[in-house]
C-alpha positions as CSV (number, residue, x, y, z in Angstrom):
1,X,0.0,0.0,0.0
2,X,1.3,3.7,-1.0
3,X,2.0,5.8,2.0
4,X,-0.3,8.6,1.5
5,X,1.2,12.4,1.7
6,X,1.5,14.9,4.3
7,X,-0.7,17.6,3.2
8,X,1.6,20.2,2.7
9,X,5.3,20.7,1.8
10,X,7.4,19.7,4.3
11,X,10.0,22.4,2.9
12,X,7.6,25.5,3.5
13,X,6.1,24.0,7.1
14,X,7.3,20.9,9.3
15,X,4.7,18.4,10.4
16,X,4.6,19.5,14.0
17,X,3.7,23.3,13.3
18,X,0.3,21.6,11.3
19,X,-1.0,18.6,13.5
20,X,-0.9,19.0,17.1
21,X,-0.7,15.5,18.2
22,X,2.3,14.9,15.7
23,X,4.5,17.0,18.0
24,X,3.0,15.5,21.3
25,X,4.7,12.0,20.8
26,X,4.9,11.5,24.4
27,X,1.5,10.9,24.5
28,X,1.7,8.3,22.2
29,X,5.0,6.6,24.0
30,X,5.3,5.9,27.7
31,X,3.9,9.0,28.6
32,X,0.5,7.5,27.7
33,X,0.1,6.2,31.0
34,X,0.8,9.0,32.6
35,X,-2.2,11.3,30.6
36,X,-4.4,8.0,31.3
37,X,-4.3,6.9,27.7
38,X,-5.0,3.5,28.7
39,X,-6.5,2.3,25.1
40,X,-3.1,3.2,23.4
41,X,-0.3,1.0,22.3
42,X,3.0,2.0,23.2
43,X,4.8,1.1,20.2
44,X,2.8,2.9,17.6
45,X,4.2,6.8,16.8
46,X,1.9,9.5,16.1
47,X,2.7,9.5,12.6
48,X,1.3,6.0,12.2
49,X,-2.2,7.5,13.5
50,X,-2.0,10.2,11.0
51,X,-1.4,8.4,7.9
52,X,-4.1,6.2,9.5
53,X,-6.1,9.1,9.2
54,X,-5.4,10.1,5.8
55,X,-6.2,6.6,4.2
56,X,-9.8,7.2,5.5
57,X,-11.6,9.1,2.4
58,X,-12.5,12.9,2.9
59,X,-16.2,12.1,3.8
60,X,-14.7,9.8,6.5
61,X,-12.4,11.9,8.3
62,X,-13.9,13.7,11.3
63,X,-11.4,16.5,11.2
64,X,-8.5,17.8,8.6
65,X,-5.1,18.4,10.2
66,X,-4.4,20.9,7.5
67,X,-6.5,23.4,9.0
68,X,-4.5,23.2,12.1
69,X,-1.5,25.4,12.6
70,X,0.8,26.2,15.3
71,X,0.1,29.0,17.5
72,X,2.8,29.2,19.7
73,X,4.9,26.1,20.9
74,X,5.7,27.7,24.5
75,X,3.0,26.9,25.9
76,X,1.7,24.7,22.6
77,X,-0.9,26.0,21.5
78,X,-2.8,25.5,18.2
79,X,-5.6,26.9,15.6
80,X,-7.7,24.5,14.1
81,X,-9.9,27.2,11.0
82,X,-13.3,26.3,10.8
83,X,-13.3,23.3,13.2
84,X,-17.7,24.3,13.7
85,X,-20.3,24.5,11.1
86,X,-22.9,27.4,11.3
87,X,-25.0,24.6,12.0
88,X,-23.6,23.9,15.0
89,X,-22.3,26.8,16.1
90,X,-26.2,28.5,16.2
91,X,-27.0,25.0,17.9
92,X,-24.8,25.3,21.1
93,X,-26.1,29.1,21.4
94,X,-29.4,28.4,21.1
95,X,-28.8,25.7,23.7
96,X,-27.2,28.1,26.0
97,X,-29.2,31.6,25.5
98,X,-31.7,30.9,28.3
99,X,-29.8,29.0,30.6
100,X,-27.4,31.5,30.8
101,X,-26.1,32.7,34.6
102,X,-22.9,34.5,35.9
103,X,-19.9,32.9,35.1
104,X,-18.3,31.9,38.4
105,X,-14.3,31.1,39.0
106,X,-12.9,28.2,41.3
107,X,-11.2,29.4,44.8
108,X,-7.4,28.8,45.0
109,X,-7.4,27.5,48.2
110,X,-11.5,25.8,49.0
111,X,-11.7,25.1,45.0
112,X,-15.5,26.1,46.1
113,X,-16.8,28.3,43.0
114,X,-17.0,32.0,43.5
115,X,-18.2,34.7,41.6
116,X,-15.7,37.7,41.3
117,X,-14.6,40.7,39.1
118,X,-11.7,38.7,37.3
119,X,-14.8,37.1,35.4
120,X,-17.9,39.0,34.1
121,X,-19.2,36.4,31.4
122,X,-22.3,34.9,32.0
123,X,-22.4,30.8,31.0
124,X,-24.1,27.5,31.5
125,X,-22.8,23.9,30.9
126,X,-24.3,21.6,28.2
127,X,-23.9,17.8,29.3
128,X,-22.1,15.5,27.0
129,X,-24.0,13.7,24.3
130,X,-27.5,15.8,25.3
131,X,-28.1,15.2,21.3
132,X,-26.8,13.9,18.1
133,X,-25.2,17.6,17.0
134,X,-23.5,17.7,20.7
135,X,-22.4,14.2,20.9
136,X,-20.6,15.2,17.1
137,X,-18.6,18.7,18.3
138,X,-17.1,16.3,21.1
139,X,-16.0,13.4,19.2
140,X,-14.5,16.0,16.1
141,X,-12.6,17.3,19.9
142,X,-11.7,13.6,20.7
143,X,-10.2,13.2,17.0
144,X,-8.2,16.5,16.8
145,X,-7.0,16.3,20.6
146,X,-6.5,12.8,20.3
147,X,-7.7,12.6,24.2
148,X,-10.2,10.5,25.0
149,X,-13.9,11.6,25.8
150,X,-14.6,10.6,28.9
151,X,-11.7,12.3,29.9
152,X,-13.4,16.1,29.0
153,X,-16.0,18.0,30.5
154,X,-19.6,19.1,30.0
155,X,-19.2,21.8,27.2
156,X,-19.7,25.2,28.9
157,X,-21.2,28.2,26.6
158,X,-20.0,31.6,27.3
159,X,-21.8,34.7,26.2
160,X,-19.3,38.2,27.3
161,X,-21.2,41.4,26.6
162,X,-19.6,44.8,25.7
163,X,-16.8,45.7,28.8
164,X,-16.7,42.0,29.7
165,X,-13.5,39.8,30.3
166,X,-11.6,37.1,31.9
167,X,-8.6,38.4,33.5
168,X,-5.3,36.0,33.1
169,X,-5.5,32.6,34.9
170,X,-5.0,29.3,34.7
171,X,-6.9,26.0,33.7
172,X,-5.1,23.9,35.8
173,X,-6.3,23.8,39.3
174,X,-4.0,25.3,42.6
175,X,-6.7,23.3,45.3
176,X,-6.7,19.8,45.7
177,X,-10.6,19.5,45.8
178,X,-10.5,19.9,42.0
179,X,-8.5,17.3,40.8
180,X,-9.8,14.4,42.8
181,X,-12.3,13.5,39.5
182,X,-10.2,13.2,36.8
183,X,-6.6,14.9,38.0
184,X,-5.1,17.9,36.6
185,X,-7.0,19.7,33.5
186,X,-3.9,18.7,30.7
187,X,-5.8,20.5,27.6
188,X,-8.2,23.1,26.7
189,X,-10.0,23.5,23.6
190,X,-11.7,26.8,22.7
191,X,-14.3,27.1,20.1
192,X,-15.5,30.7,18.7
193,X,-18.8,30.9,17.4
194,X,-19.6,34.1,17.0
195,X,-17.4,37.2,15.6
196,X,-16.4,39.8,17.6
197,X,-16.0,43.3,15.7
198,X,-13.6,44.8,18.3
199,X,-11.8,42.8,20.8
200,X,-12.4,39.9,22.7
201,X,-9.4,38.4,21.9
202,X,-8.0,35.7,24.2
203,X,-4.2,36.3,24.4
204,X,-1.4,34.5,26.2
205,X,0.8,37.3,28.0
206,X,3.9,35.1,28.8
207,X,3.6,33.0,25.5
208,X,6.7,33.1,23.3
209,X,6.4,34.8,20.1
210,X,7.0,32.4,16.7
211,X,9.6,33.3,14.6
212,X,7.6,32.2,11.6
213,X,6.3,34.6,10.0
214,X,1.9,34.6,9.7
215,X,1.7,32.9,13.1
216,X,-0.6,34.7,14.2
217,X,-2.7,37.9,13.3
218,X,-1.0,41.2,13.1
219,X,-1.2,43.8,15.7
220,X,-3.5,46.1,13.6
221,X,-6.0,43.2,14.4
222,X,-5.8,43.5,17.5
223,X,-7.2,45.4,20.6
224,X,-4.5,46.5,23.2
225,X,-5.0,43.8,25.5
226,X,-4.5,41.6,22.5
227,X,-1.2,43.3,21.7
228,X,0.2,41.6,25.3
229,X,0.9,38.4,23.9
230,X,0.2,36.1,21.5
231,X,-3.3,36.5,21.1
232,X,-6.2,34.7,18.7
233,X,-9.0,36.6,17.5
234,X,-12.1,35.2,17.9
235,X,-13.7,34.6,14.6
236,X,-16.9,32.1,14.4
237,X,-16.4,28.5,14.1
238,X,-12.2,28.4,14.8
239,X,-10.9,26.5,18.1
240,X,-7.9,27.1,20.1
241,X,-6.3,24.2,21.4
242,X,-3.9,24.9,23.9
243,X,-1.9,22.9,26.6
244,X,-1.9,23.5,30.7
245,X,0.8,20.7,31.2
246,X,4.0,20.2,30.0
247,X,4.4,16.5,28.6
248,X,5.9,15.1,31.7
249,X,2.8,16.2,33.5
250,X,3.7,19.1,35.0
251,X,1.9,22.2,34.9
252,X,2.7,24.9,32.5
253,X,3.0,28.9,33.7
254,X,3.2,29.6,30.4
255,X,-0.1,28.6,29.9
256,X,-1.2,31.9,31.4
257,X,-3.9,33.3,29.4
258,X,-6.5,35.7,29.5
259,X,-10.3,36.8,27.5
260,X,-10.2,40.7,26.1
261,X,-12.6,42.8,27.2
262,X,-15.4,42.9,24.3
263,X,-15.0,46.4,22.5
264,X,-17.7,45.8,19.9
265,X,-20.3,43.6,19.9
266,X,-20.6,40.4,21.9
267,X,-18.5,37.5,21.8
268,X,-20.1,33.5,22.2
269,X,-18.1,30.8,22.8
270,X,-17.9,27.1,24.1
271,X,-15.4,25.6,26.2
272,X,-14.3,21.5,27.0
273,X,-11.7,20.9,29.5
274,X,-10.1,17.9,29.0
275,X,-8.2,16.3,32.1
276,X,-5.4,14.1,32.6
277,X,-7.9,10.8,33.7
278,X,-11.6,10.2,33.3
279,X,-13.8,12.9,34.3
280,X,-16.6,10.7,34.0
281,X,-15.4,7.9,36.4
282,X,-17.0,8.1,40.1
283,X,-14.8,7.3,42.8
284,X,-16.2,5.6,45.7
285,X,-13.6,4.6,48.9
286,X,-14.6,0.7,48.0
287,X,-14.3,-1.2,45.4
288,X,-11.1,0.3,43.8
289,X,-8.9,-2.8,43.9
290,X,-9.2,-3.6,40.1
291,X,-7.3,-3.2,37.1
292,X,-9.2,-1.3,34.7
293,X,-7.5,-2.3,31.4
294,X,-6.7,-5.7,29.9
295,X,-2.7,-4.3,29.7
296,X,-2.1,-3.6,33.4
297,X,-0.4,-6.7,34.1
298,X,1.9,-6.5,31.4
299,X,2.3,-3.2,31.8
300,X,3.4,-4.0,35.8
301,X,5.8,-6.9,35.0
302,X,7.6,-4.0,33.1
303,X,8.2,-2.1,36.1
304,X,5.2,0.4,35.2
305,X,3.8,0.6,38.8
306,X,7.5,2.2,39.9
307,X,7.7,4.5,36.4
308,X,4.2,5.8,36.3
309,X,2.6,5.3,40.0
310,X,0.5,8.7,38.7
311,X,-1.9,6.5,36.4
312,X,-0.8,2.6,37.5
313,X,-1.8,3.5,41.4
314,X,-2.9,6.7,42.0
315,X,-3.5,8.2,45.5
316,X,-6.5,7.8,48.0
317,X,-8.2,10.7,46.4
318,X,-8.2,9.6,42.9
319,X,-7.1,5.8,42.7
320,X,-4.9,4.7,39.8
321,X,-6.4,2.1,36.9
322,X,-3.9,-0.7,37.8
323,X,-4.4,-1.3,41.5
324,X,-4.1,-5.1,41.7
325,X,-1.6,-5.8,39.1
326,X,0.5,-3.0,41.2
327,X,-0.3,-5.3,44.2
328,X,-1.3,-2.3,46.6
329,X,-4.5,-3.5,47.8
């Protein structure tokens, strides 16, 4: 069988600046225990998935990596151009336009939710798979991410109104109370859908700049908050995909970022977190002496349990997926 072709010359643009996952081969290695990848093998390379990809015809293929360039690669972030339909993009705010409620931020210390002045949005969460149309915009996430779905959260819709913003923060969590379901928030994808005529741009203040040139939109673009960073201007149907940990696992400052205030007009968007384990999985203090995947003996007899205790035992608060093979129960 022919090897299919990148789509794009390699001499003008390297794999890794296109197709996120190409340049995240940890995930695909040993580090794939660590992010709670417990349905990958270790042996196959990212590259193998994407030429997997590309023998699928067009009408197969849930997203296109060539619409998906490199934003910045400290912290990695990416663009993915017209990654929602109109279709869908109307759907999620017509979901979300009369549920919508002040948007509230998680305490440092309690990780209790709080409402404050760093974030004026109003938002509301759509569960995962409510329909046919939502159930689609998370597995085109799964695809492009290459994270699994139960790892991510309910989609949450945000509406910010003229003045409104999200001051610079973090997606990963400083509490503990927030990453007992599901750990540490690795990934973040962003999805515009609506256009903002003046600001709302959401721009990463400590990001460092590409030397490429087109990386990102000029400065005329931009508001003067966007001018702080690297920023991305909203425009309807795009999706940021950006990274809160580092491929080791450990959290990223540089993942800083903030939401413009909106100049002119109103920005809508829609948000999944993704985290490092299952978000959807329900611990209980019984019952958790169980491996939860056919490899975790293997995967112990290669000395797994010692190299990656994060995912093969866990802790008390959020128990690992290999607890018998590991022998700690």
């Amino acid at each position: 069988m022919a090897v299919p072709q990148l789509p794009h010359d390699p001499k003008t643009r390297s794999a890794s600046s296109t197709v996120p996952f190409l340049a995240l081969s940890p995930l695909f290695r040993r580090q794939r225990i660590q992010y709670g990848r417990k349905d990958m093998v270790s042996s196959l390379s990212p590259l193998f998935f994407f030429l997997l990809l590309l023998q699928h015809s067009s009408s197969d293929l849930v997203v296109n990596p060539s619409k998906s360039r490199m934003l910045s690669w400290k912290p990695r972030a990416f663009v993915y151009e017209g990654f929602l339909t109109e279709e869908e993009c109307d759907h999620l705010i017509s979901l979300a336009r009369s549920e919508l409620k002040r948007s509230a931020v998680a305490d440092n210390l309690s990780g209790k939710s709080t409402l404050s002045e760093v974030r004026t949005s109003s938002g509301m969460f759509i569960r995962k798979g409510k329909d046919p149309i939502v159930s689609g915009i998370e597995d085109k996430i799964a695809a492009w991410t290459f994270l699994p779905k139960e790892n991510g959260e309910d989609i949450q819709v945000l509406r910010y109104e003229q003045g409104q913003k999200y001051e610079p923060h973090f997606d990963y969590f400083s509490d503990k109370v927030n990453i007992v379901r599901g750990g540490h928030r690795i990934a973040t994808v962003l999805m515009y859908l609506s256009d903002v005529a003046k600001g709302g741009e959401t721009v990463f203040p400590s990001a460092q700049e590409l030397s490429q040139r087109g990386a990102h939109v000029k400065d005329d673009d931009l508001s003067e908050c966007g001018r702080r960073g690297v920023a991305v201007k909203p425009k309807r149907g795009d999706a940021l995909l950006f990274f809160s940990l580092h491929p080791d696992a450990t959290t990223d400052p540089l993942s800083l970022h903030a939401g413009c205030p909106v100049i002119e007009g109103e920005k809508w968007s829609a948000t999944k977190w993704i985290h490092v384990a299952s978000f959807d999985k329900i611990i209980t203090s019984q019952g958790n002496c169980t491996d939860e995947n056919n490899n975790c003996a293997r995967w112990a007899a290669l000395g797994e349990c010692t190299k990656n205790p994060e995912y093969m035992v866990g802790t008390s608060e959020l128990p690992g997926f290999c607890r018998m093979s590991c022998n700690v129960c």
